[in-house]
N, CA, C and O atoms as a Tripos MOL2 file, in Angstrom:
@<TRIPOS>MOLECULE
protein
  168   167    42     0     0
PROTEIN
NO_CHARGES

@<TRIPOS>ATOM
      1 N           0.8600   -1.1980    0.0000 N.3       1 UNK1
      2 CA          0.0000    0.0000    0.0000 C.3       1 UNK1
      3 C           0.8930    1.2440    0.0000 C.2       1 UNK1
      4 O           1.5020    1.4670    1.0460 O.2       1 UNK1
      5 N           1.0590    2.1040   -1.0540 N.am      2 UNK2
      6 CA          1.4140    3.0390   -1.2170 C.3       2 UNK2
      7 C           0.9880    4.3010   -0.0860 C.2       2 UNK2
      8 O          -0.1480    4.6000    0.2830 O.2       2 UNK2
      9 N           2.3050    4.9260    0.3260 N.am      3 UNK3
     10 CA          2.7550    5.9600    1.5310 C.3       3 UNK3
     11 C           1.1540    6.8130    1.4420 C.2       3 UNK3
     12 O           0.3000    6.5930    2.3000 O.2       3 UNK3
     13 N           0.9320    7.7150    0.3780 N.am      4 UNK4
     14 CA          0.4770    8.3630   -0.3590 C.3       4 UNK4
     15 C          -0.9120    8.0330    0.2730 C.2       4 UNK4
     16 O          -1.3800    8.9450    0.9550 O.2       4 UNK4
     17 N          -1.7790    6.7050    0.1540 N.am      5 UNK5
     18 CA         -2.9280    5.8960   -0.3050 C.3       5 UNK5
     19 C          -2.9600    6.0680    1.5390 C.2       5 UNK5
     20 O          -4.0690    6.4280    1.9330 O.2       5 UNK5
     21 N          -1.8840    5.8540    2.6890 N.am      6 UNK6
     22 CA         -2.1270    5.3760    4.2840 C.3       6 UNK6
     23 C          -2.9980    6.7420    4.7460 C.2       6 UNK6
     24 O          -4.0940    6.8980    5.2840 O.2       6 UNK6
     25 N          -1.7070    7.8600    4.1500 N.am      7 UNK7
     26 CA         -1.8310    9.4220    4.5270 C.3       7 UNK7
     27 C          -3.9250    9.6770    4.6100 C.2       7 UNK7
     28 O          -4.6610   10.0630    5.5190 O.2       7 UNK7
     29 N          -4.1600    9.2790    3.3590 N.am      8 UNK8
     30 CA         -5.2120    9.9350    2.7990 C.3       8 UNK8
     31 C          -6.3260    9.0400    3.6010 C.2       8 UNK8
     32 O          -7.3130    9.6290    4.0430 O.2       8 UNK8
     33 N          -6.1490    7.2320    3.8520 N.am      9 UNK9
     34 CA         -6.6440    6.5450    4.6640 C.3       9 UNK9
     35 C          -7.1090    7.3650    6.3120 C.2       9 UNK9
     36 O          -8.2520    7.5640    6.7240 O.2       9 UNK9
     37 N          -5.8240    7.7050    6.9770 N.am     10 UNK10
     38 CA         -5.7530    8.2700    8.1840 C.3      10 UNK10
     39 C          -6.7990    9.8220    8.4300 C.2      10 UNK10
     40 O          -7.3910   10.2420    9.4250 O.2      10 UNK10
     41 N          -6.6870   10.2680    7.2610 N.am     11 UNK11
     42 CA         -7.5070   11.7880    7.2460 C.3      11 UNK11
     43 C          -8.8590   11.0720    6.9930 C.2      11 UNK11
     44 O          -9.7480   11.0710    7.8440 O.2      11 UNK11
     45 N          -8.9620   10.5350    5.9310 N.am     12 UNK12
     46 CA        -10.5460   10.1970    6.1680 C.3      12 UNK12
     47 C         -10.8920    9.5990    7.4860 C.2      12 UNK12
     48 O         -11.8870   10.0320    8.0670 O.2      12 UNK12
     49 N         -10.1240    8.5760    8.0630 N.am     13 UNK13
     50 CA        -10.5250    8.3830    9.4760 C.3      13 UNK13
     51 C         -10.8840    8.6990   10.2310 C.2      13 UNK13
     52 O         -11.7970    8.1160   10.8160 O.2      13 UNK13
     53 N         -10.2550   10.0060   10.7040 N.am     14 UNK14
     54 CA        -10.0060   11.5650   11.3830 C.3      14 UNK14
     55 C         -11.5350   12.3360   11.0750 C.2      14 UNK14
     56 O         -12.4190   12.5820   11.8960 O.2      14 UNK14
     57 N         -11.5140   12.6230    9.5860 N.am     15 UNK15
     58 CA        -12.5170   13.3370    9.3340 C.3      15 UNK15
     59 C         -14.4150   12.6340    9.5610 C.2      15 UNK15
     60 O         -15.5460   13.1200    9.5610 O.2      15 UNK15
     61 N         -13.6080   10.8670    9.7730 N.am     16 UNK16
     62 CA        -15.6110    9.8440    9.6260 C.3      16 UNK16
     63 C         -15.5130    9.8180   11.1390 C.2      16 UNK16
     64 O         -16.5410    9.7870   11.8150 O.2      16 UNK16
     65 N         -14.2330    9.8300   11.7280 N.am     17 UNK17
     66 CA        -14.9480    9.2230   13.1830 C.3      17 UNK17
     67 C         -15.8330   10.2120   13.8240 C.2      17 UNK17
     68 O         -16.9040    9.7560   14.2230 O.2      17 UNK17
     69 N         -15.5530   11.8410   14.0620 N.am     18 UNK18
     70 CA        -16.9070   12.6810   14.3570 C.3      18 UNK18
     71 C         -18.1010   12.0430   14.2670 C.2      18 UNK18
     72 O         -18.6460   11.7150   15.3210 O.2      18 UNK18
     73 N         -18.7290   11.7470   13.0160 N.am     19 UNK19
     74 CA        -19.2990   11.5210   12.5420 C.3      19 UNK19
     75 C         -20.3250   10.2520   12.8150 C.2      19 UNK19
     76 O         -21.5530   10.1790   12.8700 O.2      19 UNK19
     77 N         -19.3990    9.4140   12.9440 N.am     20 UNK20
     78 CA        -19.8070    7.8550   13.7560 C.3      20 UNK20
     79 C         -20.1220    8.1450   14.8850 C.2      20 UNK20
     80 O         -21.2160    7.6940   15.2230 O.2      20 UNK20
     81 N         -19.3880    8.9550   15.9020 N.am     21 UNK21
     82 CA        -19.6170    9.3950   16.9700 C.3      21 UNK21
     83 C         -21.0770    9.6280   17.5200 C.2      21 UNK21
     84 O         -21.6590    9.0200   18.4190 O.2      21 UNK21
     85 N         -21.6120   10.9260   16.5470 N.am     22 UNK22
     86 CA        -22.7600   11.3820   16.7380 C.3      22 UNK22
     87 C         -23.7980   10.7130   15.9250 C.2      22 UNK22
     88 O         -24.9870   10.9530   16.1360 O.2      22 UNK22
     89 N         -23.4280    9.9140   15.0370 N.am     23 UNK23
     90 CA        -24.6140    9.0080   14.9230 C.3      23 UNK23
     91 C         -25.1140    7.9410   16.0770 C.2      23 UNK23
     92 O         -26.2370    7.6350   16.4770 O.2      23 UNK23
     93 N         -23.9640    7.5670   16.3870 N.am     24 UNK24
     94 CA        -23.8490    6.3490   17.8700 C.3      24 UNK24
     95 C         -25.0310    6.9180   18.3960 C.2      24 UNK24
     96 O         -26.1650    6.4420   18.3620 O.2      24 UNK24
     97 N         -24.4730    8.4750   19.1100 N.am     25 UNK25
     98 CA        -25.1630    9.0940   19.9910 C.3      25 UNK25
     99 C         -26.6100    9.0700   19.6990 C.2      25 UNK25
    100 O         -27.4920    8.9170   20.5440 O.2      25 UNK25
    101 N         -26.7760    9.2320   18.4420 N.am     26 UNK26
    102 CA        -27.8400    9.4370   18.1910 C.3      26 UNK26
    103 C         -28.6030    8.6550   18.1770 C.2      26 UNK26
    104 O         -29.7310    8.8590   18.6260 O.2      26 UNK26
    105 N         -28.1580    7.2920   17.5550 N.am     27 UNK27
    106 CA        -29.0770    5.7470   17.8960 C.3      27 UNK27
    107 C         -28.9040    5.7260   19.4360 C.2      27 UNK27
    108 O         -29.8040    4.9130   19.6460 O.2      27 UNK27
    109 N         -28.4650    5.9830   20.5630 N.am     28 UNK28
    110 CA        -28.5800    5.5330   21.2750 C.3      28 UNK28
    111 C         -29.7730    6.1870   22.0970 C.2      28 UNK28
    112 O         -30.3340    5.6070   23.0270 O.2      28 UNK28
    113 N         -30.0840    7.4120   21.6650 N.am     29 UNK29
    114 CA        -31.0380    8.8790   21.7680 C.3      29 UNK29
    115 C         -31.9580    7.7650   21.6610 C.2      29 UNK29
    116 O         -32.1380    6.9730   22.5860 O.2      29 UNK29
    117 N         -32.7420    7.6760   20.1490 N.am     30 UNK30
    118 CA        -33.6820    7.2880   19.8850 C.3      30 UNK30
    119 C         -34.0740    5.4070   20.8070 C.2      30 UNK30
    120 O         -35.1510    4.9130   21.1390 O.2      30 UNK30
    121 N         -32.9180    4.9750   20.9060 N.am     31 UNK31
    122 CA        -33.0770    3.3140   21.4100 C.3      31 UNK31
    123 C         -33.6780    3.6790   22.7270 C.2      31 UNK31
    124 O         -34.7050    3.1000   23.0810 O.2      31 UNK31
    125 N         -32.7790    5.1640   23.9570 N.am     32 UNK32
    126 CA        -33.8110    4.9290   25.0690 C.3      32 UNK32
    127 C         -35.1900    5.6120   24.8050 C.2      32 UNK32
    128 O         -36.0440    5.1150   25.5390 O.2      32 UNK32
    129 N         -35.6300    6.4910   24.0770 N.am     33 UNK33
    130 CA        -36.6570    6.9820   23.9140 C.3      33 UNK33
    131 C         -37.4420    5.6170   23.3380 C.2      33 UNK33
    132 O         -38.5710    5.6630   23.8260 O.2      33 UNK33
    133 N         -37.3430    4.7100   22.7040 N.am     34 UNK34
    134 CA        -37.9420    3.6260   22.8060 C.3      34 UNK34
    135 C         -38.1220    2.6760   23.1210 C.2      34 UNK34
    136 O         -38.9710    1.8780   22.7260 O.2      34 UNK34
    137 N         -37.2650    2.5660   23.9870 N.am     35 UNK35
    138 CA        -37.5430    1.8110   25.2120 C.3      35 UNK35
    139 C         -38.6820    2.4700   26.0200 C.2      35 UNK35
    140 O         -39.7430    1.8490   26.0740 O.2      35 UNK35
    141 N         -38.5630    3.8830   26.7750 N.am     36 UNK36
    142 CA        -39.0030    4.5300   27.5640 C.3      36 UNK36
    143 C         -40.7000    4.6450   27.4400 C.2      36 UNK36
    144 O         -41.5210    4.8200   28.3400 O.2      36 UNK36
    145 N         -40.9410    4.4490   25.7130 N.am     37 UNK37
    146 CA        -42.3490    4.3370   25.3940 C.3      37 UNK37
    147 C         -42.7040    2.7040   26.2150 C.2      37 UNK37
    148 O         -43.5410    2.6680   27.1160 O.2      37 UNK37
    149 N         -41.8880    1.3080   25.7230 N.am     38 UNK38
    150 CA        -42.5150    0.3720   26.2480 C.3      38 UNK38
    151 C         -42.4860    0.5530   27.1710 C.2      38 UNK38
    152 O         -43.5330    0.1010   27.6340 O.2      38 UNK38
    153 N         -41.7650    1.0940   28.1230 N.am     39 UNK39
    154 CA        -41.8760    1.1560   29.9690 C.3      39 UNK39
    155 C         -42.8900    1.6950   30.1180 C.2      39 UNK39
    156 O         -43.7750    1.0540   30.6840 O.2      39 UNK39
    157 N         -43.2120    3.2900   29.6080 N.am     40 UNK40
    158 CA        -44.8760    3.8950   29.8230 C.3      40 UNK40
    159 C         -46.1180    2.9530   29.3250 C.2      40 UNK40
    160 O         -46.9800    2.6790   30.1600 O.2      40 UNK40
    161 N         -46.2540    2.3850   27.8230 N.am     41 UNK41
    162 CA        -47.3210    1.5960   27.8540 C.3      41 UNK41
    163 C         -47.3250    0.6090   28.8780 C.2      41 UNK41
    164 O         -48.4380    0.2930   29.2970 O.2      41 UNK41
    165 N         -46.1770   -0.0380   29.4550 N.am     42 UNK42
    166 CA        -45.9520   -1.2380   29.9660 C.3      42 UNK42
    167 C         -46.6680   -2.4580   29.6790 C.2      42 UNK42
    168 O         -46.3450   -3.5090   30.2340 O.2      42 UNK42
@<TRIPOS>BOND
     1     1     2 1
     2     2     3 1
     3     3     4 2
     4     3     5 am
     5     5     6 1
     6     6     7 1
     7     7     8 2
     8     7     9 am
     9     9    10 1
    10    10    11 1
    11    11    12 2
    12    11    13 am
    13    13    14 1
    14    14    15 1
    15    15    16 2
    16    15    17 am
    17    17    18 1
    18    18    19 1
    19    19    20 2
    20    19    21 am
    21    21    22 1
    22    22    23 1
    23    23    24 2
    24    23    25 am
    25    25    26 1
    26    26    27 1
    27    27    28 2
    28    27    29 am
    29    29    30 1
    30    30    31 1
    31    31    32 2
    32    31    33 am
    33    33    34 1
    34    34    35 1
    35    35    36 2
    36    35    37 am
    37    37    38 1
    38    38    39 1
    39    39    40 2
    40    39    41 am
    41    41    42 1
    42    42    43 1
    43    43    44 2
    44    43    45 am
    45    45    46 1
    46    46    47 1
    47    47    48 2
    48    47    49 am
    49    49    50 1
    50    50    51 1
    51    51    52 2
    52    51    53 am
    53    53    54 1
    54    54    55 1
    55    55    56 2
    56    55    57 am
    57    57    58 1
    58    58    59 1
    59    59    60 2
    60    59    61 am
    61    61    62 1
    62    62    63 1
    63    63    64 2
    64    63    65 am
    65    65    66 1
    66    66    67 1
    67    67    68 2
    68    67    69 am
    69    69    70 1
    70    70    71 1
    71    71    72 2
    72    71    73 am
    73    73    74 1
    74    74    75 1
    75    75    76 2
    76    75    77 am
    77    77    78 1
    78    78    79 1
    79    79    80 2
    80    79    81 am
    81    81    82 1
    82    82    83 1
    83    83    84 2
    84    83    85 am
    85    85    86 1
    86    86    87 1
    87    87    88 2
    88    87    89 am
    89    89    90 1
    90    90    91 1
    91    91    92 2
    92    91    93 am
    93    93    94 1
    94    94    95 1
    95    95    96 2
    96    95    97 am
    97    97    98 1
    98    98    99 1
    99    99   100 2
   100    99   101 am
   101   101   102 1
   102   102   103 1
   103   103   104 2
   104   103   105 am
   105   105   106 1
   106   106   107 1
   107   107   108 2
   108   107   109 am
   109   109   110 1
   110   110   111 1
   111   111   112 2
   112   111   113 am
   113   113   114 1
   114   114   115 1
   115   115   116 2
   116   115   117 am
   117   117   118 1
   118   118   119 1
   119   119   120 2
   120   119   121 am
   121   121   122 1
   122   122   123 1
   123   123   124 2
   124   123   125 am
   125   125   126 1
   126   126   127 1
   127   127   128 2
   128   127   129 am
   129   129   130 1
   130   130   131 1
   131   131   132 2
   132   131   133 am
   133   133   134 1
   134   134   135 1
   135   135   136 2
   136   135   137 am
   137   137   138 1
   138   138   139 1
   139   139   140 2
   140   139   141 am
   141   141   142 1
   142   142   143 1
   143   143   144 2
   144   143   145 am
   145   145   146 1
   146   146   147 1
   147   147   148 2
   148   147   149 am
   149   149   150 1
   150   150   151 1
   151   151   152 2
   152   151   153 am
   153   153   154 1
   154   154   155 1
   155   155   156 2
   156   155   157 am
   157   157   158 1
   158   158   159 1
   159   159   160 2
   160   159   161 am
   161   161   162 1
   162   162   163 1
   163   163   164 2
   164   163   165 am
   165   165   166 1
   166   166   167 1
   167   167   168 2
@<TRIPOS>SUBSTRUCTURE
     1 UNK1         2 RESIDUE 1 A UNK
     2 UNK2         6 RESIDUE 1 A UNK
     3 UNK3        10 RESIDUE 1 A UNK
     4 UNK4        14 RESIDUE 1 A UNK
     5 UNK5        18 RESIDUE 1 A UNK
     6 UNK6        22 RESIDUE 1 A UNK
     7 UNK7        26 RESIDUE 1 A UNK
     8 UNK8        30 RESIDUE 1 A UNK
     9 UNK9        34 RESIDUE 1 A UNK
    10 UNK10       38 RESIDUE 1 A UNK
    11 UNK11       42 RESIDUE 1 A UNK
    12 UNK12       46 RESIDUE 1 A UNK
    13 UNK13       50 RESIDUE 1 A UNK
    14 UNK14       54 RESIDUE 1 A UNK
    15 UNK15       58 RESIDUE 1 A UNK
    16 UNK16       62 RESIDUE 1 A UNK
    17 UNK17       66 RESIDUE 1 A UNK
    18 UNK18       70 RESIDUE 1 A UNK
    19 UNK19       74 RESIDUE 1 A UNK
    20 UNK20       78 RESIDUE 1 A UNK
    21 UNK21       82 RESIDUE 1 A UNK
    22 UNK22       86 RESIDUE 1 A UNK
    23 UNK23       90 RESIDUE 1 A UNK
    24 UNK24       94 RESIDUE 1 A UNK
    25 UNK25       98 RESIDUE 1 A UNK
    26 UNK26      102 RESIDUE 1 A UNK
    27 UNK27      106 RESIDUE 1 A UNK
    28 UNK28      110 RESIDUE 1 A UNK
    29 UNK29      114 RESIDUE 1 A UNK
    30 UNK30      118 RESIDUE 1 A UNK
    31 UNK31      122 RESIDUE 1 A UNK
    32 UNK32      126 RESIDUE 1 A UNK
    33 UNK33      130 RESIDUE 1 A UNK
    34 UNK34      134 RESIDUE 1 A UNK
    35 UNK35      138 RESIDUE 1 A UNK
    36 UNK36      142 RESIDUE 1 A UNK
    37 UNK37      146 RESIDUE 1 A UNK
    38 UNK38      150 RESIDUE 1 A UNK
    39 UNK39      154 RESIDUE 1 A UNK
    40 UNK40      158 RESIDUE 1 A UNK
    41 UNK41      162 RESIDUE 1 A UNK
    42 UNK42      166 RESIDUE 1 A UNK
């Protein structure tokens, strides 16, 4: 794997993990909010 091809690997990394981050967050938002509905209907 060309020097060149790692560099550009590592920045996109850099630049998706934000990204993954706040999606996580965000499924995890919506997973207790639905949970929280089956606990209220129970």
């Amino acid at each position: 794997m060309p020097v060149v091809m790692q560099d550009t690997m590592g920045e996109m990394q850099q630049m998706v993990q934000p990204m993954i981050q706040k999606i996580q967050r965000m499924q995890h938002e919506v997973i207790a909010e639905i949970q929280a509905e089956k606990n209220k209907s129970g």
